[in-house]
KOLVEX-213104 format. One record per residue (C-alpha): residue in one letter; x, y, z. Coordinates in steps of 0.2 Angstrom, whole numbers, plus 2048, in hexadecimal, padded with zeros to 3 digits. Each point is the difference from the previous one (the first is absolute). Example, Ala and Ser with C-alpha at 12.3 -4.5 7.8 and 13.67 -1.06 7.14 Angstrom:
BEGIN
A83E7EA827S8068117FD
# end
This chain:
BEGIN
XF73485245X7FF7F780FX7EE7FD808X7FA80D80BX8097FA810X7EF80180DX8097F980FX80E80D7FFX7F280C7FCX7F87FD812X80F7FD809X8058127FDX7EE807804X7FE7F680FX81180A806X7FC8117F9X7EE7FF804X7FA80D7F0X7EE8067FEX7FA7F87F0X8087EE7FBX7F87F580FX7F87F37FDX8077F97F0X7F97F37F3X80C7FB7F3X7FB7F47F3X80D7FB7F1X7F18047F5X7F0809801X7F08077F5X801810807X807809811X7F480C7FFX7F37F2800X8077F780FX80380F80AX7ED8067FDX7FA7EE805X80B802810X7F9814803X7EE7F57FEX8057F5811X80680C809X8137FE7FCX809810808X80A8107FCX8107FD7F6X7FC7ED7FDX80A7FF7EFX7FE7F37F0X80D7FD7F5X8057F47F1X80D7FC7F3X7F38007F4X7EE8047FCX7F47F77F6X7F280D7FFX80A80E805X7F88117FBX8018117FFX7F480F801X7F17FD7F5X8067ED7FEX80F8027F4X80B7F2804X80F80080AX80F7F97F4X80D7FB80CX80D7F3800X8007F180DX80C80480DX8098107F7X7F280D809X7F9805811X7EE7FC7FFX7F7804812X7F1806806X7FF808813X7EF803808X7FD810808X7F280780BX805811801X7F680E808X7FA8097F1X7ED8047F9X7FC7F67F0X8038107F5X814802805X8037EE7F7X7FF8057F0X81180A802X8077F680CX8097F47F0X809811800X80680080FX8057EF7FEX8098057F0X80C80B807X8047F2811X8097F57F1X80880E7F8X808803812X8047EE800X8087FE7F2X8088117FBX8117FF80CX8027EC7F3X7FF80D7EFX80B8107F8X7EF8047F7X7F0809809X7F07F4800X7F280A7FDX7EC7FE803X7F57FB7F1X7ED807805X7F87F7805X8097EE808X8127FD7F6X813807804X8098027F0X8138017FEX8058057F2X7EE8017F7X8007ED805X7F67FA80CX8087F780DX7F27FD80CX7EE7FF802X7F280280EX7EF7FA800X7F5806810X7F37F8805X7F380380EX7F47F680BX7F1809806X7F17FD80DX7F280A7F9X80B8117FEX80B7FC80EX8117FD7F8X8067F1808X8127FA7F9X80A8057EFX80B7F47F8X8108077F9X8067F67F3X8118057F7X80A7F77F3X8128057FDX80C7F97F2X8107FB80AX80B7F47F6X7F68007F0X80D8027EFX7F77FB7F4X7E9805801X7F67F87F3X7FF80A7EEX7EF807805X80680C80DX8147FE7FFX8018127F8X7F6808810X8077F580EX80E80180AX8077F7811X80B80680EX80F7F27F6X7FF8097EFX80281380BX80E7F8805X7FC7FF813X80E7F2809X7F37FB80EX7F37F67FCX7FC7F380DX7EF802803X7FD7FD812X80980E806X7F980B7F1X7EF7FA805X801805813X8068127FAX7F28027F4X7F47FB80EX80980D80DX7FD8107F2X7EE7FA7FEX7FD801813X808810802X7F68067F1X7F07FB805X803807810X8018117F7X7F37FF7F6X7F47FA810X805813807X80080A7F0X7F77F87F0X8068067F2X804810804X8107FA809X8077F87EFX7FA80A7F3X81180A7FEX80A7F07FFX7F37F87F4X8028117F6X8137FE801X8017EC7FAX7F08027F5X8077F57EEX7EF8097F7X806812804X80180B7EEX7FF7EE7F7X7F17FC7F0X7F57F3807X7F17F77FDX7F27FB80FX7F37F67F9X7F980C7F4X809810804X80F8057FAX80B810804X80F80380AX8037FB814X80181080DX8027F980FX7F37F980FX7F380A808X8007FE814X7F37F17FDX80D7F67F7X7F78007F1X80B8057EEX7FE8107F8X7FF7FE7EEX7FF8107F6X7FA7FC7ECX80580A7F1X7F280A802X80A807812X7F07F980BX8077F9810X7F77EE805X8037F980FX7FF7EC7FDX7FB7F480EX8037F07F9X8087F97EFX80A7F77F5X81180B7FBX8087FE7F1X81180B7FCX8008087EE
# end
């Protein structure tokens, strides 16, 4: 693929004028978005300033894993929020987020993209995106969250370590895949997402959550617990019920599908 156009990218917001995207740094290659974004979020960068790349360095996902993406065959951003939440509705928020690129991308696909608790959209039982949320605090004021989302676009070939549970929007067979435009409406979903979660939390998307959960009635592993996915609870967090029938509502882990 082509470079990611920046120019065109911020001749098109300047006209539409969208809520998240302004400003924009664009660097060829980068460490980390994520990292830029949160060193901006430290000076006092504003709402919606957005990071993005053609490759990453350092790029990372929750608990540190490595990003493995292509140069120039993914969207790599980051977008710095300072939403009107407390510091307790963050933890659910990469839900939220979640299901803003499943609105995204689902009118380029013929397959449903579904939610993998707690940060991935999976088509396919592949994973075609990730998001990594991270926040800045004063004390306990929450003062910014950085949303930072990779997504396989071009990508035909993935390296043998992940190629068996990674796909991109090419392989689903989606026709459209220049990025700028693709970028600009991933950034519109997660606006109007957030602006729902601001009013309602979790509570507001736990039926859709429910609906596109990937885990649902499937044999995983969290950490140490195994057992079989039933759902969310209205805090976002997964409900895991083991062979023994106990229901464990897990906050925070690594899943594995058996």
């Amino acid at each position: 693929m082509k470079p990611f156009d920046a120019e065109r990218f911020r001749t098109v917001a300047r006209e539409a004028k969208p809520k998240l995207g302004r400003p924009l740094m664009y660097l060829p290659v980068t460490g980390s978005t994520n990292d830029n974004a949160l060193l901006a979020a430290r000076s006092g960068a504003p709402h919606g300033s957005l990071f993005v790349t053609d490759e990453q360095t350092a790029g990372r996902g929750r608990r540190g894993n490595a990003w493995l993406a292509a140069p120039g065959e993914s969207l790599l951003f980051s977008v710095l929020l300072r939403p009107q939440l407390e510091l307790a509705q963050t933890s659910a928020l990469t839900l939220a987020i979640g299901l803003a690129l499943r609105d995204a991308i689902e009118p380029l696909l013929t397959e449903p993209a579904q939610i993998k608790w707690p940060n991935d959209l999976y088509v396919n039982e592949k994973k075609l995106a990730g998001v990594l949320v991270e926040s800045q605090l004063q004390g306990e004021r929450l003062q910014a969250v950085i949303v930072g989302v990779g997504l396989n676009v071009a990508t035909q070939d993935f390296p043998s370590e992940i190629a068996a549970r990674a796909t991109s929007l090419a392989l689903l067979g989606a026709s459209d895949l220049e990025r700028e435009p693709l970028l600009q409406t991933v950034l519109n979903a997660i606006a109007a997402r957030l602006d729902a979660y601001e009013r309602t939390g979790v509570a507001g998307i736990l039926e859709e959550l429910n609906a596109a959960d990937a885990l649902r009635g499937k044999r995983v592993r969290v950490d140490a617990q195994v057992g079989v996915g039933r759902g969310l609870d209205d805090q976002g967090r997964l409900l895991l019920e083991d062979d023994a029938g106990v229901l464990h509502a897990i906050i925070a882990g690594t899943v594995e599908l058996l």
